[in-house]
N, C-alpha and C positions, 0 to 999 in steps of 0.2 A: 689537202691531200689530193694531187693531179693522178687518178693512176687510169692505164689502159686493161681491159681483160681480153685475154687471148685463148685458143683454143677452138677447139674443130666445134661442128655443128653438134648439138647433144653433150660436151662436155659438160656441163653443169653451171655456164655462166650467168643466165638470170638469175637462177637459184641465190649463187653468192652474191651476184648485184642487189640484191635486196638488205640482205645481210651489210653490205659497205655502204648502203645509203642511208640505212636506220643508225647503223654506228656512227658515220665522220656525216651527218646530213647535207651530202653533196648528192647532184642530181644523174639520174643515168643517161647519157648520151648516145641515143642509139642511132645509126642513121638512117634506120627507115623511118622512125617517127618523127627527126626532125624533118626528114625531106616533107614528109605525106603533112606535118605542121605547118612548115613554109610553103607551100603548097595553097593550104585552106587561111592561112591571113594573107596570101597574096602578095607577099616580101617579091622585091628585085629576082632574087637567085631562086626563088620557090615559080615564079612565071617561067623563068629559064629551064628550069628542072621540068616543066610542066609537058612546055614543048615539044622536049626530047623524047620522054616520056609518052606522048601522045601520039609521035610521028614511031614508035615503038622501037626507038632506039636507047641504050644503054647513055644515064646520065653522067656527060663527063665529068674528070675527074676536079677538073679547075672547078667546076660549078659545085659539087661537094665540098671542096675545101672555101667555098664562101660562103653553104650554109652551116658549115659549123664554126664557122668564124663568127659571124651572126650569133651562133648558140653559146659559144664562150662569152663572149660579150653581154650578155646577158647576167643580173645580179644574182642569180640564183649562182650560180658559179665562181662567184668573190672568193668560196671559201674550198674550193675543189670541186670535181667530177669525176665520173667514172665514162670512159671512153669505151664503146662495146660494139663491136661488130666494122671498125674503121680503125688500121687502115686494113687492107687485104693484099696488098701487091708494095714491093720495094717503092715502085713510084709515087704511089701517095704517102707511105712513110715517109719521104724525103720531104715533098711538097708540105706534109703536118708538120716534121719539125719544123722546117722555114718559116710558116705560118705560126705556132709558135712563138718561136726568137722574136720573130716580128712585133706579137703582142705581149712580149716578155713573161713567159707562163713556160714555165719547168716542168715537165713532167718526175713523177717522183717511182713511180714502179711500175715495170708491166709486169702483170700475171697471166702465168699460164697454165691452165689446167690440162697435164697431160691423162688423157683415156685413149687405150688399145682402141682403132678401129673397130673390130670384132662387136668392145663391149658395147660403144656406141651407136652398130646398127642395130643390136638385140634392144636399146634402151626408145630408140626413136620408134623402130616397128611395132614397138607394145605398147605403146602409147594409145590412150582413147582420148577422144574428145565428146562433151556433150554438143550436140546440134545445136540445142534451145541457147543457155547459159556460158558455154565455153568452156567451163568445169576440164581440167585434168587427168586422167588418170592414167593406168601402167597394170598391164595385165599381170606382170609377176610380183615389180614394187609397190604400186599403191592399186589395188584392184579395186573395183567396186562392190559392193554390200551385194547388188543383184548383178548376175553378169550382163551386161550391154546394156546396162540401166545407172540415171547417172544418179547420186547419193543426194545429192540439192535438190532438184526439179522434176525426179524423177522419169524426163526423154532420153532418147536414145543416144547412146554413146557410138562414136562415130570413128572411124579410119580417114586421118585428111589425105589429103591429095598425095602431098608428096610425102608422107611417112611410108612409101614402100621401099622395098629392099635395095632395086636397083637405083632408087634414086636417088637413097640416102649416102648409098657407094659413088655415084657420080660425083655429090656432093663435097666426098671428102677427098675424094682425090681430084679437085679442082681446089680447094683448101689446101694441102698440101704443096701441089703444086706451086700455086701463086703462094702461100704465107709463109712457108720455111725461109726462104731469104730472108725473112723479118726477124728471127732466134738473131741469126749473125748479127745484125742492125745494131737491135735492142742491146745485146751481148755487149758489142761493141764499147756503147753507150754506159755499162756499167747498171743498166735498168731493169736486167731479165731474172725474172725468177722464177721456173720451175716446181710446178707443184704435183704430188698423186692427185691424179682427180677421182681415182677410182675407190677410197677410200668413202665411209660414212659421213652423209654432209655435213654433220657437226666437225670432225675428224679437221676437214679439209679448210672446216670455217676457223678452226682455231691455227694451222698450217698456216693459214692467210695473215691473221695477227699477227704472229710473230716475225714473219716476214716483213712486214710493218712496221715493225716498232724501230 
C-alpha cells in the first residue's frame, strides 16, 4: 500500500500515520526526517542537503527528490509507505511522479484530511509541550492532571515557538497557497480522496479504511 497524506498543518496527520503503519506495516516518510537522516549517515544527497542548509538557503527541490529516492529504495518500503508532509507545491508533485514511473512504484491513494482553518488554529495554540520529555498535551482536548505540569516527569509544560496565532495563520495560508493546485493533480490522477478531519479520531480512522479497501 503506496499512499500519500495530505492536509494543512494540525490536521491530524501523524495521529492517523500511526494508525496506517501499525495496520499495512509500511514506514512513515517524512522529509524532514529523511533529510536530518541523510544528513547524519553522510549519503551523496544528505552532504548536498547540508550545504544548502548551512549557507541558510532553502534545500532544492531536485536534491529532495534524491533523498527520497534513496528512501524508497530502501527494504523497508518493498511492501508500501506512507508519504507525509512532500510534495507541497505542483512542481515537485510532477518531479514525484516522474521519479516514481522511473522506479516503477504506483502510488495507490492520497488522503486528505479536511479541518476549517479556525479549528486548526484553536488545536495548534492549545497545544503544550513538556520541556524535559516532549510529552503532549492540549489545554481543552487532552489537558494535564496539574495545569502547566506534565503528567510523566512531572516539568513544565511549555508553548513552542511557533504554536502562536500568527504564525500558525502564516502557515496555512502559505499551505494553501502552494498545495491546492495538488487536489486538481491528484483528482486528475483518480487518487484523491477527501476525508472530515474534524470528526473523533477513531471516526476518521475507520473513514480511512474504507476508503481503502
Amino acid at each position: 500500500m503506496n499512499l500519500m497524506l495530505f492536509g494543512a498543518p494540525g490536521a491530524g496527520k501523524g495521529t492517523q500515520a500511526k494508525f496506517l503503519i501499525e495496520k499495512y506495516n509500511i514506514p512513515q516518510i517524512s522529509t524532514g526526517d529523511i533529510l536530518r537522516a541523510a544528513i547524519v549517515d553522510k549519503t551523496a544527497m544528505g552532504m548536498e542537503a547540508k550545504k544548502f542548509m548551512d549557507a541558510g538557503q532553502l534545500v532544492p527541490d531536485s536534491t529532495i527528490i534524491g533523498i527520497i529516492k534513496d528512501r524508497l529504495a530502501e527494504s523497508d518500503c518493498r511492501n508500501g509507505f506512507i508519504l507525509d508532509g512532500f510534495p507541497r507545491t505542483l512542481a515537485q508533485a510532477e518531479a514525484l511522479n516522474e521519479l516514481m514511473e522511473n522506479m516503477k512504484i504506483k502510488l495507490d491513494k492520497v488522503i486528505s484530511l479536511n479541518v476549517p482553518d479556525e479549528l486548526i488554529v484553536g488545536r495548534i495554540t492549545g497545544r503544550r509541550v513538556c520541556s524535559k520529555c516532549g510529552a503532549s498535551f492540549h489545554v481543552e482536548f487532552n489537558p494535564s492532571k496539574k495545569e502547566n505540569v506534565c503528567d510523566y516527569c512531572e516539568a513544565e509544560l511549555i508553548i513552542r515557538k511557533d504554536d502562536n496565532e500568527q504564525t500558525v495563520k502564516s502557515r496555512l495560508e502559505a499551505y494553501h497557497t502552494q498545495t491546492s493546485p495538488l487536489i486538481n493533480f491528484y483528482t486528475k490522477m483518480n487518487l484523491f480522496i477527501e476525508l472530515d478531519g474534524t470528526k473523533e479520531v477513531n471516526e476518521v480512522t475507520k473513514d480511512m479504511i474504507k476508503a481503502l479497501l
